[in-house]
C-alpha positions as a printed Julia matrix, in Angstrom:
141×3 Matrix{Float64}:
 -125.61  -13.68   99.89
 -123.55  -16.67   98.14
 -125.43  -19.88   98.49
 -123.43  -23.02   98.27
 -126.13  -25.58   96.25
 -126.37  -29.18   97.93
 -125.23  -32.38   96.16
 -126.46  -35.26   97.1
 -123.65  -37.82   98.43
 -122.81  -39.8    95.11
 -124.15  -43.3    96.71
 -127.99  -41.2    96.84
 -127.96  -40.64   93.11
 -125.84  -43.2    92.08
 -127.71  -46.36   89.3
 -128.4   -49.46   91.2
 -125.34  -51.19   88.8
 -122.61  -48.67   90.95
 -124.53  -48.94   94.37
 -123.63  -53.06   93.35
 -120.24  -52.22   92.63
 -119.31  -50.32   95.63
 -121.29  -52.94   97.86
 -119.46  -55.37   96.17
 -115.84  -53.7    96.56
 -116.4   -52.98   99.9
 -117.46  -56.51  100.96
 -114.62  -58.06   99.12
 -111.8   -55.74  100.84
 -114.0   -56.53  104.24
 -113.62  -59.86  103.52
 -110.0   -60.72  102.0
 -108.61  -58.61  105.25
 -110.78  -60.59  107.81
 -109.91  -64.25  106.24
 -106.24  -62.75  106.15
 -106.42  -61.72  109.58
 -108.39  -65.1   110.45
 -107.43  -67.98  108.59
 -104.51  -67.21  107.12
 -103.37  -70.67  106.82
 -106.7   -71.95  104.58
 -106.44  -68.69  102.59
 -102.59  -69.48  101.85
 -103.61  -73.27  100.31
 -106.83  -71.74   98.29
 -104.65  -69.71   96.73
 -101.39  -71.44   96.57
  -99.44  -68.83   98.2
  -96.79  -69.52  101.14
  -98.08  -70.5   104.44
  -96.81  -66.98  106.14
  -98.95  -65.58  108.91
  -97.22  -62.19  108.41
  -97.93  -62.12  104.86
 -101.46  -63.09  104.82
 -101.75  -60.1   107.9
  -99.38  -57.43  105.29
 -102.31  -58.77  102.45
 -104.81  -58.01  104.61
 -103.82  -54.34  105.84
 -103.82  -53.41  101.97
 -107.25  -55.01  101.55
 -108.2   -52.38  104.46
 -106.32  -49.47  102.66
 -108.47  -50.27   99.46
 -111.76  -50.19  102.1
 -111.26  -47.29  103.05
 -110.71  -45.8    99.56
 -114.43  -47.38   98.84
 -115.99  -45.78  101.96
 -114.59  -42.52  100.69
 -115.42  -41.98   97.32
 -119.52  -43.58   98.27
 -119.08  -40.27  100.89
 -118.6   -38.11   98.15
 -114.77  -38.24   98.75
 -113.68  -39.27   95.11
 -110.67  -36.74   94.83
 -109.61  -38.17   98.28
 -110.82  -41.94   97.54
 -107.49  -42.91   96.19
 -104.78  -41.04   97.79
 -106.56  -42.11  100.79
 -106.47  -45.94  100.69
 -102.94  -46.12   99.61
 -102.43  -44.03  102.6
 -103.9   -46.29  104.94
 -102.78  -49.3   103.64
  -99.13  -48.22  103.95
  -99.96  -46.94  107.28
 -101.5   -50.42  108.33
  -98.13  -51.91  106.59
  -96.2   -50.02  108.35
  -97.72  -51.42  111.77
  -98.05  -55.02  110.37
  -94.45  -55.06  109.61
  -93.33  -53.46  113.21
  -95.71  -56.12  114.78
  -93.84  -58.65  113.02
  -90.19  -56.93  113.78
  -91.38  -56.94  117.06
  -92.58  -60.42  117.41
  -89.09  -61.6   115.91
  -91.06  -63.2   112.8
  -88.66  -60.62  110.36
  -85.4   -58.78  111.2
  -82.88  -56.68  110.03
  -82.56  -53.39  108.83
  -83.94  -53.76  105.58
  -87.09  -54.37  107.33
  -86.8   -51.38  109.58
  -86.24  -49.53  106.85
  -89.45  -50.69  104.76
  -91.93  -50.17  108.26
  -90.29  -46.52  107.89
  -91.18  -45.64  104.43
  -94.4   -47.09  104.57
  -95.41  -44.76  107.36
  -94.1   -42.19  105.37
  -96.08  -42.77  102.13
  -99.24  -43.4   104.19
  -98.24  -40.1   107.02
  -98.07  -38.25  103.94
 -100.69  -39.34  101.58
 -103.32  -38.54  104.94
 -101.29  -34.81  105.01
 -102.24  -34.27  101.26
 -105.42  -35.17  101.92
 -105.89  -33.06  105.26
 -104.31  -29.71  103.38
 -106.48  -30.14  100.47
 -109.09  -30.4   102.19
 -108.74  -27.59  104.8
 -108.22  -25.52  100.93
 -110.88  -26.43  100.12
 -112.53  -25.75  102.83
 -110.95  -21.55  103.32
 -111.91  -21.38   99.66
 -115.63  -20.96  100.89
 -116.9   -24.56   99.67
């Protein structure tokens, strides 16, 4: 009888300096996409940017997509930790961008065309993740 030896999750046996890190990382992506999402407009004149709700929301979604990458590799997720948050950030992209199509805020078919390959990249980033995984997984590990 095979037995498969446990590893500890790499956030159990990880120094106190990476624990920081990832705490850190995580609470900066938490917190750009919530001031994105919130108060766009004071976030815009901090940084000097343009006063665009829809582009302080499209910063936002790829602060979430790099979130998610964090969450992922402190699970023990690292070969998954970056295909993964580029996936969901397009993903969220993609819906930011059909929210704002659909609000009339942007037009055109250049736009369609950019909410399409976004959920593309992210619809198939999350399929490269779910087939290596479920290889993974029939390869008895």
């Amino acid at each position: 009888m095979n037995a498969t030896p446990v590893v500890a999750p790499p956030w159990r046996s990880a120094s106190w300096t990476h624990k920081a890190l990832g705490a850190g990382a995580l609470a900066m992506a938490v917190g750009a996409f919530t001031g994105h999402l919130v108060i766009p407009d004071r976030v815009a004149d901090h940084y000097g940017w343009t006063r665009d709700r829809w582009y302080q929301r499209e910063l936002g979604a790829f602060n979430a997509g790099l979130g998610y990458g964090v969450i992922a590799y402190a699970r023990g997720h690292s070969d998954q930790a970056f295909v993964g948050s580029w996936g969901v950030a397009a993903l969220l992209l993609a819906l930011t961008r059909a929210a704002a199509i659909g609000r009339g805020a942007r037009r055109g078919p250049r736009n369609v065309a950019i909410v399409v390959e976004d959920a593309a990249l992210g619809i198939g980033a999350l399929a490269l993740i779910r087939r290596n995984r479920s290889r993974f997984t029939e390869a008895g590990h």
